[in-house]
OpenMM code with the backbone's topology and positions (N, CA, C; nanometers):
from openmm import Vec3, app, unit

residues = "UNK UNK UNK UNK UNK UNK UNK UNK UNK UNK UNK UNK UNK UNK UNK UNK UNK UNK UNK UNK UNK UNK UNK UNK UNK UNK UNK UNK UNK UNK UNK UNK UNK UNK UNK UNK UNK UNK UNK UNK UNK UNK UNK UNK UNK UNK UNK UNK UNK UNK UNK UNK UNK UNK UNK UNK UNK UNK UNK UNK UNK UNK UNK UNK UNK UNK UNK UNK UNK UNK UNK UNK UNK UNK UNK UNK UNK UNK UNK UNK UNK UNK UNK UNK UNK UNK UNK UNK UNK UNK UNK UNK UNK UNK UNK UNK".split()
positions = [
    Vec3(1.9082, -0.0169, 0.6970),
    Vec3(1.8250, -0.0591, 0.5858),
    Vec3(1.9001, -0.1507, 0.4908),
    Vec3(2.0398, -0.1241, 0.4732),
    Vec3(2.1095, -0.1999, 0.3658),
    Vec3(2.1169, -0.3491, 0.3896),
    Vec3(2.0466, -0.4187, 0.5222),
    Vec3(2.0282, -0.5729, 0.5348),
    Vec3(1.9342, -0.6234, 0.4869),
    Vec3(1.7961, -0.5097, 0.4385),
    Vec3(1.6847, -0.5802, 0.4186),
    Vec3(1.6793, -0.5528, 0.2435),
    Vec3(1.7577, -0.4503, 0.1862),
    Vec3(1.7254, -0.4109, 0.0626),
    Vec3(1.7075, -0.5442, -0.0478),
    Vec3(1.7583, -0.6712, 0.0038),
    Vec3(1.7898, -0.7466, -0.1271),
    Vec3(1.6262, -0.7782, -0.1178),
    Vec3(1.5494, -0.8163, 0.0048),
    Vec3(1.4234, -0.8871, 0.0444),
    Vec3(1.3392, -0.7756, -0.0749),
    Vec3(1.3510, -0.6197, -0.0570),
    Vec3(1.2533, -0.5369, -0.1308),
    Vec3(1.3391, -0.5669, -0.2670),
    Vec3(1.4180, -0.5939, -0.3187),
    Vec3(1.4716, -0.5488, -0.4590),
    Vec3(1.4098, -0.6474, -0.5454),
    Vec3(1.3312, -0.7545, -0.4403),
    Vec3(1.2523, -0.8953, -0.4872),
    Vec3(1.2012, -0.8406, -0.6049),
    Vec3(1.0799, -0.6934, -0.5923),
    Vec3(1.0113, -0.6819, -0.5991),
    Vec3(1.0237, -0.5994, -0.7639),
    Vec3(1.1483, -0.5900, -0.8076),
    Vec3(1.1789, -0.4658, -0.8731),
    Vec3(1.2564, -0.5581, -0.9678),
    Vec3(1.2947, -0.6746, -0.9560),
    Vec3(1.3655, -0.7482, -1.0809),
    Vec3(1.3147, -0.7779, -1.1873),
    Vec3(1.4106, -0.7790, -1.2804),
    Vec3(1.3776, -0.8424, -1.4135),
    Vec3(1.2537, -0.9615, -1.4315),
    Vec3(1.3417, -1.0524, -1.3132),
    Vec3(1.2801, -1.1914, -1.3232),
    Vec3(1.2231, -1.2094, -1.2020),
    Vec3(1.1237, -1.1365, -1.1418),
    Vec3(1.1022, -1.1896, -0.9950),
    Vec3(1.0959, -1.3289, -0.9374),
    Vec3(1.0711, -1.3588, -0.8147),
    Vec3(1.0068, -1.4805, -0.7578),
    Vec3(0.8275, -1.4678, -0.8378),
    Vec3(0.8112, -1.5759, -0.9126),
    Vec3(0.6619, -1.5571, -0.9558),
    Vec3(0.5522, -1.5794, -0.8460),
    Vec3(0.4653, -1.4317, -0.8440),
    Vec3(0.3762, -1.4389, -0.8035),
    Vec3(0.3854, -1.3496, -0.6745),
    Vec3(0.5191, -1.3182, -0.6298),
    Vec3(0.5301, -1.1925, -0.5181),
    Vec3(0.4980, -1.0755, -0.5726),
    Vec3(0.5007, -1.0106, -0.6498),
    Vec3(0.3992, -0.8974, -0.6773),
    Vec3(0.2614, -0.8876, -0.6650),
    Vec3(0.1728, -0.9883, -0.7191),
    Vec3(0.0424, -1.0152, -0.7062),
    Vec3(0.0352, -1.0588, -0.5349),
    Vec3(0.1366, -1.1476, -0.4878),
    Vec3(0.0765, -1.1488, -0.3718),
    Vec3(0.0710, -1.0244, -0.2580),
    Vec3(0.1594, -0.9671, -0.2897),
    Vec3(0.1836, -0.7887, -0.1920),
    Vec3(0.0962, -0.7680, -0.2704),
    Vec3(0.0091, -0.7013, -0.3496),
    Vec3(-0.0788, -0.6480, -0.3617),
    Vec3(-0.2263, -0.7022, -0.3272),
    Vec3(-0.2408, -0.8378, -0.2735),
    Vec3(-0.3414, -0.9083, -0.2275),
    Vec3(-0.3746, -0.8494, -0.0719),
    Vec3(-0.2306, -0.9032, -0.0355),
    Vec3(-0.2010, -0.8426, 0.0761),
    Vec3(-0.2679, -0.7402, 0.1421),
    Vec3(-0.2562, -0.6036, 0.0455),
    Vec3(-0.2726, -0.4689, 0.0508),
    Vec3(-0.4008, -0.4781, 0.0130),
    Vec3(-0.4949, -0.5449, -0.0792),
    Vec3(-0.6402, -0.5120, -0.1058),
    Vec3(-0.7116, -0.6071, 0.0052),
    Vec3(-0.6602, -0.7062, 0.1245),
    Vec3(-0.7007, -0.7536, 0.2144),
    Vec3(-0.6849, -0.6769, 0.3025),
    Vec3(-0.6007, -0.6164, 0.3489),
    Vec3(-0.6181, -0.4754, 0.4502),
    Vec3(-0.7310, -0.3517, 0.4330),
    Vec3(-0.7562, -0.3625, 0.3211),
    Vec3(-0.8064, -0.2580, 0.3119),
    Vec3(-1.0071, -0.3403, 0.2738),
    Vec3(-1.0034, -0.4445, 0.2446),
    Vec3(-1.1256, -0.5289, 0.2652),
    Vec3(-1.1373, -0.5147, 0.3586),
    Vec3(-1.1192, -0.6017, 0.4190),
    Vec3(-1.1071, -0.6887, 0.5867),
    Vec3(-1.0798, -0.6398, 0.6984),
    Vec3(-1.0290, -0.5256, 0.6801),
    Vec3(-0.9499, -0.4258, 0.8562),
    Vec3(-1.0394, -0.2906, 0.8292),
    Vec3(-1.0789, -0.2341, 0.7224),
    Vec3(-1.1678, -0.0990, 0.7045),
    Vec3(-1.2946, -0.1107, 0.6537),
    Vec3(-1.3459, -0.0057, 0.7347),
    Vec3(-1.4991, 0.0324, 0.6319),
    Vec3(-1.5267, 0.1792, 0.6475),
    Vec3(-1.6393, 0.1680, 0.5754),
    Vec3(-1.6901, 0.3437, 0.5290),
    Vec3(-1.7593, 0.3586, 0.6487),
    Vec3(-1.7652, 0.4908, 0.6613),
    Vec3(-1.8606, 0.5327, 0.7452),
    Vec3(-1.9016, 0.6661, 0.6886),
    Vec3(-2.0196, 0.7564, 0.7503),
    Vec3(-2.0492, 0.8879, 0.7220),
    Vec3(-2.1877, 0.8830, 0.6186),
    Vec3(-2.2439, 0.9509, 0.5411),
    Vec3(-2.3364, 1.0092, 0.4733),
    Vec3(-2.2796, 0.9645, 0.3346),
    Vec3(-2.2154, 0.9673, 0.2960),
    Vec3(-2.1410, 0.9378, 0.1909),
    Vec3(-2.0858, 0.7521, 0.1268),
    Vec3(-2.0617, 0.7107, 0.2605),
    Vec3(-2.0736, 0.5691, 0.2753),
    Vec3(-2.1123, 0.4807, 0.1392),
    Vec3(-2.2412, 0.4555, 0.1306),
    Vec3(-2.3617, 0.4238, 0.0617),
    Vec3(-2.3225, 0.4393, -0.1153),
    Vec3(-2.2525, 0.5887, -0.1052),
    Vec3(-2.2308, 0.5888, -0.2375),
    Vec3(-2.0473, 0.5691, -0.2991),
    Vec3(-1.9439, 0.5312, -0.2007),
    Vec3(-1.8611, 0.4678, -0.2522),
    Vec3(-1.8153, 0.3707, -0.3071),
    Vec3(-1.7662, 0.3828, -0.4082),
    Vec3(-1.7973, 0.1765, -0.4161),
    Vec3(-1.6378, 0.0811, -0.3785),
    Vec3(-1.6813, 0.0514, -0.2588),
    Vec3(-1.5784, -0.0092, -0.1943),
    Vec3(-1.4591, -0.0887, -0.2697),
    Vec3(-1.4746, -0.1231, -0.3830),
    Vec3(-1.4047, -0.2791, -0.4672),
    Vec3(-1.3166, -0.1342, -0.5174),
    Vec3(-1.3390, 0.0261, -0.6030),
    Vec3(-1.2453, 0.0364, -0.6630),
    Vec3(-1.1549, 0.1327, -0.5816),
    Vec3(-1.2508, 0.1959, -0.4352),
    Vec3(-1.1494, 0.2574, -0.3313),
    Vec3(-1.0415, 0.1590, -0.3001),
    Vec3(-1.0374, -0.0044, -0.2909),
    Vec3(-1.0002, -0.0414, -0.2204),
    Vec3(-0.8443, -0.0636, -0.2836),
    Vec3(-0.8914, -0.1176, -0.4663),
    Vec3(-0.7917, -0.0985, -0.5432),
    Vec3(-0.6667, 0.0416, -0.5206),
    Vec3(-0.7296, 0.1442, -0.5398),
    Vec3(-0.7101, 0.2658, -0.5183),
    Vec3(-0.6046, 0.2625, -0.4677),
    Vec3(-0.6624, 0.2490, -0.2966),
    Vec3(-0.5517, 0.2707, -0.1987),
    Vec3(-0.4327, 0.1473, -0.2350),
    Vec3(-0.4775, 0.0454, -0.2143),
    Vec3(-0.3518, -0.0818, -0.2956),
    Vec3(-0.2677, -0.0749, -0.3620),
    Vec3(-0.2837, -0.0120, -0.5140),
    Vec3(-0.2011, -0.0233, -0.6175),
    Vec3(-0.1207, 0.1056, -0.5740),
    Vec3(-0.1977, 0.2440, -0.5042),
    Vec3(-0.1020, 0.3432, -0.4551),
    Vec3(-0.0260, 0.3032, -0.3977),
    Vec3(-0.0466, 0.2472, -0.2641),
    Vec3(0.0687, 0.2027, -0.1428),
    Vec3(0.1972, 0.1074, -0.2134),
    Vec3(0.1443, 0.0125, -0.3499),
    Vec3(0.2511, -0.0410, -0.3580),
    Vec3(0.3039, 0.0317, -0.5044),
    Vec3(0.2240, 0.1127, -0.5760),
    Vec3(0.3476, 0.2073, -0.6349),
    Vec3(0.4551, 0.3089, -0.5447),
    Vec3(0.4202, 0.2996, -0.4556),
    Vec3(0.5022, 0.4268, -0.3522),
    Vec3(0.6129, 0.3349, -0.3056),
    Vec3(0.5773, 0.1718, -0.2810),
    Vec3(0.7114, 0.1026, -0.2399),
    Vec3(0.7891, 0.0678, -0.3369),
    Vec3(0.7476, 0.0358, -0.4581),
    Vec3(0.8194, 0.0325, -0.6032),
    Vec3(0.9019, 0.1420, -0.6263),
    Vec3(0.8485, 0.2891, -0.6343),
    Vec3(0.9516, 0.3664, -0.6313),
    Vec3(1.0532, 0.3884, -0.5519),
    Vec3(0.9947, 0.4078, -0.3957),
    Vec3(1.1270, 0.3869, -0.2912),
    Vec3(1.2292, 0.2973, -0.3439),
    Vec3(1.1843, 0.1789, -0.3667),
    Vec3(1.2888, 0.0983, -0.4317),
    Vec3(1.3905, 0.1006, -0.5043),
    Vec3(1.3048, 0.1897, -0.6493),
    Vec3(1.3565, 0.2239, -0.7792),
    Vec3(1.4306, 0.3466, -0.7367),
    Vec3(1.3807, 0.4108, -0.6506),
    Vec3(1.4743, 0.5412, -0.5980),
    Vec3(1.6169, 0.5331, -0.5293),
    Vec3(1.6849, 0.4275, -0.5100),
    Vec3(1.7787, 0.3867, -0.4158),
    Vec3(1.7261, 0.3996, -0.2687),
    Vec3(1.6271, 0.3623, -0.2574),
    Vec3(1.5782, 0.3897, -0.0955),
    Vec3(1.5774, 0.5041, -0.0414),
    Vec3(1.5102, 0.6521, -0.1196),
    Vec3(1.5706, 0.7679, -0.0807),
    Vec3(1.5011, 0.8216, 0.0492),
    Vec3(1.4735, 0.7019, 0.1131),
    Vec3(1.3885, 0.7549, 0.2464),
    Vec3(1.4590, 0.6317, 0.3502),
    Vec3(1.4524, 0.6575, 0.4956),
    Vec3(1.4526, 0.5076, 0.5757),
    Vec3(1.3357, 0.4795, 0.5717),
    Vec3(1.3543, 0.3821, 0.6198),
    Vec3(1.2424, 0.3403, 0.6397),
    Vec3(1.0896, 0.3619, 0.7286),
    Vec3(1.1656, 0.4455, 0.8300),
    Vec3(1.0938, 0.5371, 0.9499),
    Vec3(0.9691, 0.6117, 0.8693),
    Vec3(1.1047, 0.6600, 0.7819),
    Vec3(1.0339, 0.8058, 0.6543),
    Vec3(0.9424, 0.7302, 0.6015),
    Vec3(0.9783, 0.6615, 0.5418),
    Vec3(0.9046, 0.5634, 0.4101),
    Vec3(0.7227, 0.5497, 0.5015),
    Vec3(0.7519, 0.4864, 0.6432),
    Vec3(0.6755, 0.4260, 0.7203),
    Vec3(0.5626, 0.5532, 0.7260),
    Vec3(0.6136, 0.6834, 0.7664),
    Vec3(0.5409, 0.8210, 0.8207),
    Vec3(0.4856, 0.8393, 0.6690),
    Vec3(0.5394, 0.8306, 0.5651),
    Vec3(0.4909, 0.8741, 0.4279),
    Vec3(0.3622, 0.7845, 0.4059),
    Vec3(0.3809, 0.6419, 0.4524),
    Vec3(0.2357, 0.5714, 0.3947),
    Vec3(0.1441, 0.6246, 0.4894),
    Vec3(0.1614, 0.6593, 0.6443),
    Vec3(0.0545, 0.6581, 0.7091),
    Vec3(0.0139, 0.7576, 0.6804),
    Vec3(0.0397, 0.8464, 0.6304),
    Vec3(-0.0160, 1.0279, 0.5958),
    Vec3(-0.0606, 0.9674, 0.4706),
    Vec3(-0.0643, 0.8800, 0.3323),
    Vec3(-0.0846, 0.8721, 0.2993),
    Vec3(-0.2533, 0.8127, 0.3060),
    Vec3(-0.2220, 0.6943, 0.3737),
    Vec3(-0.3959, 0.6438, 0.4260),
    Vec3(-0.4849, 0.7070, 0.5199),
    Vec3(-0.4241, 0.8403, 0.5656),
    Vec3(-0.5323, 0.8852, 0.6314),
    Vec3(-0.5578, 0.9953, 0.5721),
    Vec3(-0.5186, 1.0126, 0.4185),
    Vec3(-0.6106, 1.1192, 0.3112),
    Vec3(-0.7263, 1.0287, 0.2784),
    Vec3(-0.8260, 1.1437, 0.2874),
    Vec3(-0.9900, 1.0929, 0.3259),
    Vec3(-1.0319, 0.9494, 0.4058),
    Vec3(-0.9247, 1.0006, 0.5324),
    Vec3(-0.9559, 0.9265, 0.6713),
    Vec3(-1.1016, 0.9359, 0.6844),
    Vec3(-1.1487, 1.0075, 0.6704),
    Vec3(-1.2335, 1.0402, 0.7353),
    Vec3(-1.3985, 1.0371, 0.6689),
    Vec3(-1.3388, 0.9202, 0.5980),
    Vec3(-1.4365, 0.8621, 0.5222),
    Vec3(-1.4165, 0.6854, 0.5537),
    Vec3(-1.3300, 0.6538, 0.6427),
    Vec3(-1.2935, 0.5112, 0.6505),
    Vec3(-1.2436, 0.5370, 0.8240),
    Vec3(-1.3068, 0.3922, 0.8635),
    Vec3(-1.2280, 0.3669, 1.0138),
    Vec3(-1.1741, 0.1910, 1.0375),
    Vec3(-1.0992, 0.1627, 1.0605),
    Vec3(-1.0567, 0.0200, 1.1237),
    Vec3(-1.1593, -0.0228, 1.1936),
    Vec3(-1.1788, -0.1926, 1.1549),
    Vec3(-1.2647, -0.2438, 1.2183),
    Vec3(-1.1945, -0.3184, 1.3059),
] * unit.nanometer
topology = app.Topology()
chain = topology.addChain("A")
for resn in residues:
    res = topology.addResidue(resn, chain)
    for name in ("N", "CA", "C"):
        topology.addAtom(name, app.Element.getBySymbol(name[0]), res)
């Protein structure tokens, strides 16, 4: 991990590169536009724009802290932590 840390520490500086924060989080609310949808009985009454936020701003507070944490996970970890993370109320969303 210690080859890639300077690429994430982008993300955590004083002075970033302008506009890499907003763009990882574009990123992340285009995955979750564009690759998912609702399904089920329930569907109808989610409202997609602030689930989508939701999941977004979570996934990239969770990489902000890893960050801010000294990387207290590999990345493997880090990797198994988001996917358990997006498949709380899986089962209200499937990949298109």
């Amino acid at each position: 991990m210690k080859g890639n840390n300077h690429y994430y520490n982008l993300l955590v500086i004083q002075d970033p590169i302008p506009g890499i924060r907003e763009a990882l989080l574009e990123v992340l609310k285009d995955l979750f536009q564009n690759r998912f949808s609702f399904i089920g009985d329930k569907a109808s009454e989610i409202n997609a724009d602030y689930f989508t936020h939701y999941r977004a701003y979570g996934i990239y507070g969770w990489i902000l802290e890893w960050i801010r944490a000294g990387y207290d996970a590999t990345p493997s970890e880090m990797a198994r932590r988001i996917i358990n993370l997006l498949h709380y109320h899986s089962s209200l969303m499937r990949e298109v």
